[in-house]
N, C-alpha and C positions, 0 to 999 in steps of 0.2 A: 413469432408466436402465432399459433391458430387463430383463424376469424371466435372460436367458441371460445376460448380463453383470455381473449381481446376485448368481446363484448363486455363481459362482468369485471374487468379492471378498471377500462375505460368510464363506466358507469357509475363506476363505486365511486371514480377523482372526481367525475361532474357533477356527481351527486351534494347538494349545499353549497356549493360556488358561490513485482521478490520480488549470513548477515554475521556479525563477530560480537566480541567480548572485549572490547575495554580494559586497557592494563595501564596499571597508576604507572604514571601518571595524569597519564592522558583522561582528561573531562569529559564525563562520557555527559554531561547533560548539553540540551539542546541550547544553540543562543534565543536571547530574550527575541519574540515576537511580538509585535502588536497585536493585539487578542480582539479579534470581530464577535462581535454580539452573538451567541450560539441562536441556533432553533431551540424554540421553549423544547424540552423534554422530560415528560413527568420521571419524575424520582422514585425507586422500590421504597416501601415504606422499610423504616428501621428494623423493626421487627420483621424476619421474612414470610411469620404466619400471620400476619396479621390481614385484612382482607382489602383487595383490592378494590380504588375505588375511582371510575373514570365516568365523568356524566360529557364527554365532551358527544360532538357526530362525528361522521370521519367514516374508518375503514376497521375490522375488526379481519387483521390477518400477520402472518408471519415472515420475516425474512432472512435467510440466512446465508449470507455470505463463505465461502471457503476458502484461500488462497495458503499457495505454498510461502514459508517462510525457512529461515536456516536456525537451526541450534546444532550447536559444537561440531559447526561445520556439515552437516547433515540437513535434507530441506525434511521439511517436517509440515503439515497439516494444520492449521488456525482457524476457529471459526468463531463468526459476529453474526449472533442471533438480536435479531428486532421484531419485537414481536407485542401488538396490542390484542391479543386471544387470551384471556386467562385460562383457558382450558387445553391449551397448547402443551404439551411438556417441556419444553424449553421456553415458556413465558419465562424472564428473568433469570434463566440456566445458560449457561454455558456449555455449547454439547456436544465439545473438546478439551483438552485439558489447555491446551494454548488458544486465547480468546474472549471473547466475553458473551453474556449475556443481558439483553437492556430491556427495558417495558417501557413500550411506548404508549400514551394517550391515543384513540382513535382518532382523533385529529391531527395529529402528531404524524402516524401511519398515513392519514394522506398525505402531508405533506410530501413526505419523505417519498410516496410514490410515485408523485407528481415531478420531484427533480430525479427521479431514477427515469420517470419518461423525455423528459427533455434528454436525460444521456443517451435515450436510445433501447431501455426496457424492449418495451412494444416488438423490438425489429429483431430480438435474439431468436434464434432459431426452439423454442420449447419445445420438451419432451415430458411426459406422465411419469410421474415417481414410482417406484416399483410398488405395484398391486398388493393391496391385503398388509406391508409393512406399516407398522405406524411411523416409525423415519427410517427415511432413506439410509445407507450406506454412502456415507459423506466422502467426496472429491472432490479435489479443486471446483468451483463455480459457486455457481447460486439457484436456490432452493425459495420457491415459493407457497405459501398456501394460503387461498384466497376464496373461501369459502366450501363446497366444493372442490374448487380446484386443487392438487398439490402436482406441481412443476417443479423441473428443473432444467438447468444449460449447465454441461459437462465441459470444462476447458477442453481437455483435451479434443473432445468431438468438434471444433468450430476452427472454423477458415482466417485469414487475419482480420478480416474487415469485423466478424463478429469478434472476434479475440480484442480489439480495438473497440468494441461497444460494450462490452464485459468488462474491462480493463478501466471505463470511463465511469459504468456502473460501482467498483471498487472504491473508487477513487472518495464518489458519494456518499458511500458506508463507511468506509474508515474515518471521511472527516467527522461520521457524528459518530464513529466510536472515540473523536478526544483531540481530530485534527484542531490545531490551532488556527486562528486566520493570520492575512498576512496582508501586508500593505507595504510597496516598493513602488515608489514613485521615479525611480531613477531610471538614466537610459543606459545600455550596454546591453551585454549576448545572456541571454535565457539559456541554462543548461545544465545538466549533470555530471561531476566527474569523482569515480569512487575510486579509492584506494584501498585493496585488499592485500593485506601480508597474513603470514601465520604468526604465532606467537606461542610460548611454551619452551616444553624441552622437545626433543627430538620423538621422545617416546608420549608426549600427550601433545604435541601440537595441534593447533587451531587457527581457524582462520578470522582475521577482525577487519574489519572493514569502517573507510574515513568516507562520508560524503559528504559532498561538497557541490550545493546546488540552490539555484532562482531561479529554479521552475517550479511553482505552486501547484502545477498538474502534475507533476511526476510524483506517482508513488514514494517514491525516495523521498524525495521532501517531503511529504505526508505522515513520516513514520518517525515515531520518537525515538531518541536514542535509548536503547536496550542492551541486554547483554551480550550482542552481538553486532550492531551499529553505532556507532558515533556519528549524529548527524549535523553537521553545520550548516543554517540558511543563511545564505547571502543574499545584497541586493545586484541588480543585475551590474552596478557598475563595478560592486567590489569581487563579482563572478569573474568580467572581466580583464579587472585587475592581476586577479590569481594568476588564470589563463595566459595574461601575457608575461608575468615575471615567471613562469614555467615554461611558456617558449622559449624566452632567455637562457632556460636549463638546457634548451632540445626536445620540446617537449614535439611541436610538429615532424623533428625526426625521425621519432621512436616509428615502427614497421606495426603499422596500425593494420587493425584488420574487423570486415563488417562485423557484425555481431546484432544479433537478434533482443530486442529491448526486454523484449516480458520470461527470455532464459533466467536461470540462477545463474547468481555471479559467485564466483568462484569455484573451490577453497585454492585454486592457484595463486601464487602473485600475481597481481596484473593492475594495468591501468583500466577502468573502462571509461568515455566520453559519449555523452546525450546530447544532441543538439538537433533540436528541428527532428526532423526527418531521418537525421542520420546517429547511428549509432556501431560506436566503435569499440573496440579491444586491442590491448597488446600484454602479453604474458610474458614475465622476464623469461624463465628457462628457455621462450623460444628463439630470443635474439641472438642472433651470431655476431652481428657487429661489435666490436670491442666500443667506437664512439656513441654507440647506442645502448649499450651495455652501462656503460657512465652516465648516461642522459638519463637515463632510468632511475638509475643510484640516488642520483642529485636530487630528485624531483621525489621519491622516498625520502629522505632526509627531510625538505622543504617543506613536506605536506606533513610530517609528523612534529617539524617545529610549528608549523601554525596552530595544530590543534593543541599540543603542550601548551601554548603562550597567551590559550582564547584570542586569538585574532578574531 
């Protein structure tokens, strides 16, 4: 972000100091969490005419979130408006059809831009929203307006290390669109592992996805199960647990191959695996091995009885 863009953010906080569909009978709801105390955030009154009323101090500005997400196998547009401006057009709108919109107290709006600075805010590369529009023409990233200012960071324009401070900033916003909290006391591997099949007849097939993950940072685990994910949180020991009665399938056999974390996944079959630093894929159709071709099989089978059985 610009030194001019940086002074009135900065100011303002010191100022009072990527999915599937679910088919019965598979549970598409998430397992129980232990639920950490939310950030207070004021409520839209019942009535949506009736008048807003915020005596708190704080920040009086807008934030709006955009990431890709998948319906019926297609990635698609979502946005998460935050916004304590009543004069905003999207105060309490929605300003996509997949997404939400929240109204937040001006104390509230700092908080929330004080943990988007600890993610790393400040260090994205900004750019000016197109002149004379009252909103931008929405793409993936994030959209700010902050008096004066209106910004934005375009995914697609940014390098990994900012794609990785973007990505961090997400992470922030979707927990207080409804992330739950989470507490795992145990030891064992932190990580991600999704399973995508299609599902249907031949002529409407689709694609649904099983994740299976104890990583509280990974977007994955952030995102409630939908009509396109089934998500299951683990603790790391029963992450680990998985992981090794699916090595017992073959699962380290299978012809794994890198794979970039913040791509969409799918609509092919495939494995994919997150861990640390490294993340992987492997797509049925492309296996030639006959013994890995079964290892595969097994380990479909395996991951669809657990989710069947709520393990």
């Amino acid at each position: 972000m610009r030194a001019r863009v940086l002074i009135p953010l900065a100011l303002a906080l010191c100022a009072g100091c990527t999915s599937p569909e679910p088919v019965e009978p598979v549970d598409a709801r998430p397992d129980p969490v232990e639920r950490a105390t939310p950030a207070p955030v004021a409520e839209a009154p019942a009535d949506p005419e009736a008048p807003w009323s915020d005596d708190t101090e704080g920040m009086t500005a807008t934030v709006v979130l955009v990431a890709n997400e998948v319906s019926q196998g297609q990635p698609v547009l979502a946005a998460y408006a935050f916004s304590s401006d009543p004069d905003h057009p999207w105060f309490g709108e929605a300003p996509l059809a997949r997404g939400r919109g929240q109204r937040l107290t001006r104390a509230d709006m700092k908080g929330l831009f004080s943990r988007l600075e600890e993610r790393g805010l400040f260090g994205l590369p900004w750019t000016d929203q197109t002149p004379g529009a009252a909103t931008p023409t929405l793409e993936a990233g994030l959209y700010v307006w902050d008096g004066p200012e209106r910004l934005q960071v375009l995914r697609e324009e940014l390098d990994d290390t900012a794609r990785a401070t973007l990505y961090a900033c997400e992470l922030e916003l979707r927990g207080l669109s409804g992330h739950q909290g989470w507490s795992d006391p145990s030891d064992g591997r932190q990580g991600t592992l999704i399973y995508v099949t299609r599902i249907g007849t031949r002529e409407d097939a689709r694609p649904a996805a099983l994740v299976f993950s104890s990583d509280p940072e990974d977007p994955y685990f952030q995102r409630p199960s939908t009509e396109q994910i089934t998500v299951k949180r683990l603790q790391k020991d029963e992450f680990s647990g998985l992981l090794e009665e699916l090595e017992g399938e073959g699962l380290t056999s299978l012809p794994w191959k890198e794979f970039d974390h913040a791509a969409q996944i799918g609509p092919e079959r495939a494995l994919y695996l997150f861990e640390g630093e490294r993340t992987r894929r492997v797509v049925k159709d492309a296996i030639a091995s006959d013994g890995a071709l079964k290892a595969f099989s097994a380990i479909e089978r395996r991951l669809i009885r657990i989710t069947m059985s709520k393990q």
